[in-house]
N, C-alpha and C positions, 0 to 999 in steps of 0.2 A: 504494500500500500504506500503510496504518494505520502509525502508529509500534510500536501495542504488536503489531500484524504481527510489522514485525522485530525486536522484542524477545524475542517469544518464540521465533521464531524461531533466533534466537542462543541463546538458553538450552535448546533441544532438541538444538542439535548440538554445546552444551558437555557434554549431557550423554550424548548418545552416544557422545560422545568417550572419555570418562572410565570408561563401564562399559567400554569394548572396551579400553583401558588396564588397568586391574582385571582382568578376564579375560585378557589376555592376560602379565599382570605375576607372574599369581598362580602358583603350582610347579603343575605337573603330577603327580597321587595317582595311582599305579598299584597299580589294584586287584585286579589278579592276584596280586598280593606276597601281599595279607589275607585271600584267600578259597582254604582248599586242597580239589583235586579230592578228593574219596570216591569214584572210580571211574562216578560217570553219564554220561548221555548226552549228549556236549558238544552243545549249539545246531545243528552243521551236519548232525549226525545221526540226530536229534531225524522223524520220521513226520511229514509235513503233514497238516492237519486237512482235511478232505473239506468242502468246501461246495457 
């Protein structure tokens, strides 16, 4: 293997690292709290579409 192989190598799993860090560091937004029901039709009751 090439050196800049494993260079860049190592720079792609520092930086996987680091989004899954951020994503995982960051608060959890529950978005039920911000959106109120008007009375529709929730998702699981909702007609499927015929194809």
């Amino acid at each position: 293997m090439s050196i800049w192989m494993v260079v860049t190598s190592v720079w792609v799993m520092f930086a996987i690292c680091v989004v899954l860090f951020v994503r995982g560091a960051s608060p959890h937004v529950q978005r039920s709290d911000e959106v109120r029901d008007d009375g529709g039709e929730a998702p699981a009751e909702m007609p499927r579409a015929k194809i």
